[in-house]
Every structure is written in structure tokens, then in C-alpha cells.
C-alpha positions as CSV (number, residue, x, y, z in Angstrom):
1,X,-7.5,-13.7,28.5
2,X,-7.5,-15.9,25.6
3,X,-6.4,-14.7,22.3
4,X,-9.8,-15.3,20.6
5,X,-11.4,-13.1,23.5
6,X,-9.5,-10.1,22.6
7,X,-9.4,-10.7,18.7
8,X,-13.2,-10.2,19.6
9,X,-12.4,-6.9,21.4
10,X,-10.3,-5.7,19.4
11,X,-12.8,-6.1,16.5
12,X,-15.8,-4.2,18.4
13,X,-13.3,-1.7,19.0
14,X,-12.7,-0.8,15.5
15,X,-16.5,-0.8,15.2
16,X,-17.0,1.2,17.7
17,X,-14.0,4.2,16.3
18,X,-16.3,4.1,13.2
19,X,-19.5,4.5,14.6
20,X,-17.6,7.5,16.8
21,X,-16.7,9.1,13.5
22,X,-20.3,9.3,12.4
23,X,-19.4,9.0,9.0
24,X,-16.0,8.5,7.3
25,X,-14.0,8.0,3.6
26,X,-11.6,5.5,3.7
27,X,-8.1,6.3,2.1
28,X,-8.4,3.0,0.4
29,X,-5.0,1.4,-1.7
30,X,-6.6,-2.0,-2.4
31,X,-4.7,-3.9,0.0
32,X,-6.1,-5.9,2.5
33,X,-5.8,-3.5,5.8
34,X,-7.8,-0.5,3.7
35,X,-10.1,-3.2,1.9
36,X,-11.0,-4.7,5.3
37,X,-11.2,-1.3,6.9
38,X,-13.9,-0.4,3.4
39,X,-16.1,-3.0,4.2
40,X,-16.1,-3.1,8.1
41,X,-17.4,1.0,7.6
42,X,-19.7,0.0,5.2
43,X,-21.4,-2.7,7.6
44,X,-21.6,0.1,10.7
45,X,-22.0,3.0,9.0
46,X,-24.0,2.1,5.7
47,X,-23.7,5.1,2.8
48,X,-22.6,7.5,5.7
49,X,-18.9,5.5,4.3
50,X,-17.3,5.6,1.3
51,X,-13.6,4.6,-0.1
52,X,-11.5,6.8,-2.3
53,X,-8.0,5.4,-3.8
54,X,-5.3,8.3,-4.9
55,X,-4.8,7.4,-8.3
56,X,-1.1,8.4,-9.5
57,X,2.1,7.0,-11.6
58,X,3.0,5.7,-8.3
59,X,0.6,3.2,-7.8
60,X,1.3,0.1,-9.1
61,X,-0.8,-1.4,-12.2
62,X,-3.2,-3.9,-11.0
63,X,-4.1,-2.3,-7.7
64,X,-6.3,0.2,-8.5
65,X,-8.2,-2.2,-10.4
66,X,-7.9,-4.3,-7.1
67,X,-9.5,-1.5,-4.7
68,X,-12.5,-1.3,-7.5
69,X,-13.0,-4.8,-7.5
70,X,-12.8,-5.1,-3.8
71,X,-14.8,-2.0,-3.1
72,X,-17.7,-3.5,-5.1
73,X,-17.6,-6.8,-3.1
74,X,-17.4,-4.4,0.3
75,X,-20.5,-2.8,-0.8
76,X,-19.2,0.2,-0.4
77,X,-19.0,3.6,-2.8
78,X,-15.6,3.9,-4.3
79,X,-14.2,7.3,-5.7
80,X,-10.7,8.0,-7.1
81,X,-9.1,11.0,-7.2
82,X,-6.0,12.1,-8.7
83,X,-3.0,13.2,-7.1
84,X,0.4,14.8,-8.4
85,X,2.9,14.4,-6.0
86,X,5.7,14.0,-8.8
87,X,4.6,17.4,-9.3
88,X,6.2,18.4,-5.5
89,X,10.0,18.5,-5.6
90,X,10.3,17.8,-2.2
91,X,8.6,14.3,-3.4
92,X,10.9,14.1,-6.3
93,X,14.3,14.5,-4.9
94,X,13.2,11.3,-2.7
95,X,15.1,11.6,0.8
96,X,14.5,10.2,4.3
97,X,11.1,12.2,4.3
98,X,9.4,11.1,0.5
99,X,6.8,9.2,2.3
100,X,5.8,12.2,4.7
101,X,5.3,14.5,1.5
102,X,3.6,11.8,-0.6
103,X,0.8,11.2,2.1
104,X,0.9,15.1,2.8
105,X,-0.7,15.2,-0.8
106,X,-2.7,12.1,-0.5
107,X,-4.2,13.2,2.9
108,X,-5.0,16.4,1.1
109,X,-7.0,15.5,-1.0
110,X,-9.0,13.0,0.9
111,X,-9.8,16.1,3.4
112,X,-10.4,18.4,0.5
113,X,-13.0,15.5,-0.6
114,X,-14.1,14.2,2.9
115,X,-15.1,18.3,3.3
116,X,-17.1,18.1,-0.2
117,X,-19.1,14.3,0.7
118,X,-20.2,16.0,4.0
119,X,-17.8,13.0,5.7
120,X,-16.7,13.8,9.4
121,X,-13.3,11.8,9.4
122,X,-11.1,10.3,6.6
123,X,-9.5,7.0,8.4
124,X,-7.1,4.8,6.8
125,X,-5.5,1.2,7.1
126,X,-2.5,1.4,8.9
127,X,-2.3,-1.5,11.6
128,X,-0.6,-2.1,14.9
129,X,2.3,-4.3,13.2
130,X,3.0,-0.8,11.0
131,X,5.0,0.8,14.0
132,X,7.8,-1.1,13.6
133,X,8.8,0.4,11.0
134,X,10.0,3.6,9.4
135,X,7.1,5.5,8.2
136,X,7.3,8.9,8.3
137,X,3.9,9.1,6.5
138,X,2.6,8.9,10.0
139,X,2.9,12.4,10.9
140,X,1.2,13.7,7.8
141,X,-1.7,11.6,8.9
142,X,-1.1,12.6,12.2
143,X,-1.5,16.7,10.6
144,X,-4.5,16.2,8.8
145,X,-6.5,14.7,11.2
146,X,-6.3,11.4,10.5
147,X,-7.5,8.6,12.1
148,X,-6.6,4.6,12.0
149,X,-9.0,2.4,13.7
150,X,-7.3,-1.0,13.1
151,X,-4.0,0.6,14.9
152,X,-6.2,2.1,17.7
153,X,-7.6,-1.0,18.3
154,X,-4.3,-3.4,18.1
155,X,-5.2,-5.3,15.2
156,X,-2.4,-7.2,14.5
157,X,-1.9,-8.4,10.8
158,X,-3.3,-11.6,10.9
159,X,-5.7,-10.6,12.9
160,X,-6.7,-8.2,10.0
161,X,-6.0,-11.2,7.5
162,X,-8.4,-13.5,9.7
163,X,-11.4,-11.0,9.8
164,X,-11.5,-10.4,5.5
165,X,-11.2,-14.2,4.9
166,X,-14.2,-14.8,7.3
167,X,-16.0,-11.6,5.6
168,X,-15.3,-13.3,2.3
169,X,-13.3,-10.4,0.8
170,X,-11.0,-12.2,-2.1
171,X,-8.1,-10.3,-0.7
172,X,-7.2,-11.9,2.4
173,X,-4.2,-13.4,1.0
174,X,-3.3,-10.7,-0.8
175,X,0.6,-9.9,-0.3
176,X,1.8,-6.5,1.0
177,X,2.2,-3.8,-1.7
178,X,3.8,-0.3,-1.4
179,X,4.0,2.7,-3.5
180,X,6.3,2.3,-6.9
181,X,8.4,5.0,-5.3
182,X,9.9,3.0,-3.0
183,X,11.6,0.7,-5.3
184,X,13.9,3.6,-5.7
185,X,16.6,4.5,-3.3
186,X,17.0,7.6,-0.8
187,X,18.9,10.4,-2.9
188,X,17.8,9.0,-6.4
189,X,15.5,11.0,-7.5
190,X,12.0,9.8,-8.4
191,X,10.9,10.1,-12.0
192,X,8.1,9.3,-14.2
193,X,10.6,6.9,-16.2
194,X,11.7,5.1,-13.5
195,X,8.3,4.4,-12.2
196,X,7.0,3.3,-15.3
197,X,10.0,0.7,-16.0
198,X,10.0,-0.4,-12.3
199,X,5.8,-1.0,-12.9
200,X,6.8,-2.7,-16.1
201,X,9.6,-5.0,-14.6
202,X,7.3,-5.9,-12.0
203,X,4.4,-6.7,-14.1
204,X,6.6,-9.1,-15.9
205,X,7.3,-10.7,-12.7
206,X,4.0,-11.4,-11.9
207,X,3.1,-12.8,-15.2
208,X,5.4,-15.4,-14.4
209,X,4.0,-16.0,-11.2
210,X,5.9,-14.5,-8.7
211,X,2.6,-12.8,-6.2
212,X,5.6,-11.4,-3.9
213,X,8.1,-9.6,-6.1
214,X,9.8,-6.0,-6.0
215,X,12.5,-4.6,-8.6
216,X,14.5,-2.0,-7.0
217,X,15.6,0.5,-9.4
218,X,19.5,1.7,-9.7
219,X,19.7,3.6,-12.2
220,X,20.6,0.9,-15.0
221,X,20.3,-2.0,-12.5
222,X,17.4,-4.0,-11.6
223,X,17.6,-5.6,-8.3
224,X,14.8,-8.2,-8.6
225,X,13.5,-9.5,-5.0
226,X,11.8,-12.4,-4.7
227,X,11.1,-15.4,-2.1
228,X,14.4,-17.3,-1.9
229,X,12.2,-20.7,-2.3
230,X,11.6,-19.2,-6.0
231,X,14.9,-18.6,-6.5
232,X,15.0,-22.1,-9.2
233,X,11.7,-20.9,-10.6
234,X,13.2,-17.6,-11.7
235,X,16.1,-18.7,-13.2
236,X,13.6,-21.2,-15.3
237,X,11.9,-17.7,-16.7
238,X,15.7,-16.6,-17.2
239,X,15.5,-15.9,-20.3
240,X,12.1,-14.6,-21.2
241,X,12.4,-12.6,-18.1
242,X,15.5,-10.6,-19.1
243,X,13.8,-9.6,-22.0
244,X,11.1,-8.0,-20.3
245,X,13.2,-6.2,-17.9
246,X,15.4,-4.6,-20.7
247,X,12.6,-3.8,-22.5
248,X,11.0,-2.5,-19.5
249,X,14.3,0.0,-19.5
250,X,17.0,-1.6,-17.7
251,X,20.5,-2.4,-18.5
252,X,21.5,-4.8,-16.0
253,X,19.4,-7.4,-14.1
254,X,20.9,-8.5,-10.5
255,X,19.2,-11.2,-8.0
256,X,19.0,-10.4,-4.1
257,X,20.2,-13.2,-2.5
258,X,18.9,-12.3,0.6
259,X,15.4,-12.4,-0.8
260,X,12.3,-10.4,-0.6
261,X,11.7,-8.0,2.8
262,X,9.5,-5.3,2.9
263,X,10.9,-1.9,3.5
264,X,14.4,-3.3,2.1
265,X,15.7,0.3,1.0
266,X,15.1,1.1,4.9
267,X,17.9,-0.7,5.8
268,X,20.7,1.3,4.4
269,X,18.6,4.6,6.2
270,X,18.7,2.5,9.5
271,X,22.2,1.9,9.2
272,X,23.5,5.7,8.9
């Protein structure tokens, strides 16, 4: 079977999960899985979908912006709701299991809201490339009920990618993002000030131009990740970009010479 024959399968498979669901809210972060998942619902399932981002000091600035732009070119009804999950010290002390307790919140509230819209199922974007990796988010999807129709159906990531460019959605191209929270390593604890100075740090970076950018936060030490072919480029923003990541909060500025990878604080968990 040729790869375009089961792109094609899986695609009606994801369509036909939604229509299964009879109606559904989408747990929507504004990046391209969720946004493609937004607008695929919207075409099967008309106003019987709608999109809701969990809007919190841990997501980054830009994106929710990003998931209200892109919600409105879906054509879908967007709703955010507010989550604490700084407010859960099992969140804040940040160990192996941040992520589980994080999306235990999230997924919350999404049922808690699915329940008051009337919506049968609250689905979300997580694909079939996300098993690879550590996510113990999973399971609190898993508890709650929650289904993912683009994993279900083995849509790869450019597979995913390939179907929002021909839909027209502007964020095709749109590199991976994660939480702010996982800038910071397991056993440091997650704070309102770090997220805020990682966000700033980051924000600078992008200004300058760098799309695919994290700062890892150690304490006083910014550990800036970027594409190693951009490694001239930064040091050509040298100066105006130390300033903005001291005055973001940091002390110390350090450039990982192994580059970006998603999931980078994963390796030292992987290794013990």
C-alpha cells in the first residue's frame, strides 16, 4: 500500500473518531496537532465542536494568542479557561511526574466544561510520533476519559503538518512548543519567577529571530538552546541579547553546544 493511500486512511479515520464522539471540545494549545485537530472537528462536526486553551503562567506568551488566531481561521468556537496548577504542590515541587499532575488539572477542567457545553468527549492533539517519549501526561488523559484521534489513527507528524498546510491553517510550520515548566529541571521547584524570566528570556530570543529556541532555567544560569546552524547568528545578537536575559532575571548565560532537542531535561531522567 502506498504511503499516500494510507495518509488517506488515516485521515478518514480521524474523521470518523470525531463523528463517533458526536460532539467534542478540543484541549487546544495553539500548536499545530491541536489546531489541526480544531478545525478537522469543526468541518465534521460543525458547532457540535468547540476548542478551549488552559490559560496559565505556564504557557508561553504568544501562544495563546496563537490558538485565538488559529481558532478563528478553523472556524471554530474558542473558549479559555483558567487553570492553577502552581497552586498544586505536587506540580510545584516538579519531579518525574509534573507533567501527569499538570494535565490532571488541565483535563479537569476541560471535563468540568465539556459537562457544562453539553460536549460528549474532550479529545486532544497528541500524535503517533508522541510515544516515543516520556510523557506521563498520558495517563491523566488516559483517567479522564480522554481521547486522541490523530494517535488512534497513526498520524505521524508530517502527516499532521501535510494536512494543515493543505487546509490553509498558518500554522503548519509552526515549531513544537511545550509548557514553560519544562524549561526547569526535575527537583527544582517550579515558581512563578522562574516562569516569568524563562517566558522573558525566550521572548527575547524570538525577537531576534530565533522560531526554535528554549532557555533552560538553573537557578542563576540560562542555558539557551538553539539550532547549531544559528549558532554565528546568536553570538551576532551577543550583546543585546545578554541584556535581555539579565534583565529577564538571570545571572549567568551558557550556550548548549549540542543544540536544540525537544524533551532535553528528559535525558538526565532517562539516564538514572
Amino acid at each position: 500500500m502506498d504511503s499516500e493511500t494510507v495518509t488517506h486512511q488515516r485521515r478518514k479515520r480521524v474523521e470518523d473518531i470525531l463523528y463517533s464522539c458526536g460532539s467534542v471540545l478540543v484541549a487546544c494549545s495553539g500548536g499545530v496537532d491541536s489546531i489541526l485537530l480544531a478545525a478537522v472537528a469543526a468541518r465534521a462536526l460543525g458547532e457540535n465542536a468547540v476548542a478551549a486553551t488552559a490559560v496559565s503562567p505556564s504557557l508561553a506568551s504568544g501562544e495563546l494568542d496563537d490558538a485565538r488566531a488559529a481558532a478563528k481561521a478553523a472556524g471554530i468556537r474558542h473558549i479559555e479557561v483558567p487553570t492553577n496548577e502552581l497552586d498544586n504542590p505536587e506540580y510545584a515541587k516538579n519531579d518525574t511526574t509534573r507533567c501527569f499532575h499538570c494535565k490532571t488539572v488541565a483535563y479537569s477542567t476541560f471535563a468540568d466544561l465539556a459537562r457544562s457545553e453539553n460536549i460528549a468527549v474532550v479529545v486532544d492533539g497528541t500524535n503517533a510520533d508522541d510515544s516515543g517519549d516520556f510523557r506521563p501526561g498520558r495517563k491523566a488523559a488516559r483517567d479522564h476519559g480522554v481521547r486522541s484521534p490523530l494517535a488512534e489513527a497513526g498520524m505521524t507528524k508530517p502527516e499532521i503538518r501535510a494536512w494543515a498546510r493543505e487546509l490553509n491553517l498558518a500554522v503548519w510550520d509552526k515549531p513544537a512548543a511545550a509548557c514553560l515548566s519544562s524549561r526547569v529541571p526535575y527537583g527544582s521547584s517550579v515558581t512563578l519567577e522562574k516562569l516569568q524570566r524563562i517566558d522573558k528570556a525566550e521572548a527575547a530570543l524570538k525577537a531576534a529571530g530565533f522560531t526554535q529556541c528554549r532557555v533552560r532555567d538553573h537557578d542563576q544560569v540560562a542555558r539557551i538552546e538553539i539550532d547549531p546552524a544559528e549558532f554565528p547568528k546568536l553570538l551576532e545578537h551577543r550583546e543585546p541579547l545578554t541584556t535581555a536575559i539579565r534583565q529577564a532575571g538571570f545571572a549567568y548565560i551558557t550556550l548548549d553546544l549540542q543544540g536544540f532537542r525537544s524533551g532535553s531535561m528528559n535525558e538526565v531522567h532517562s539516564k538514572g
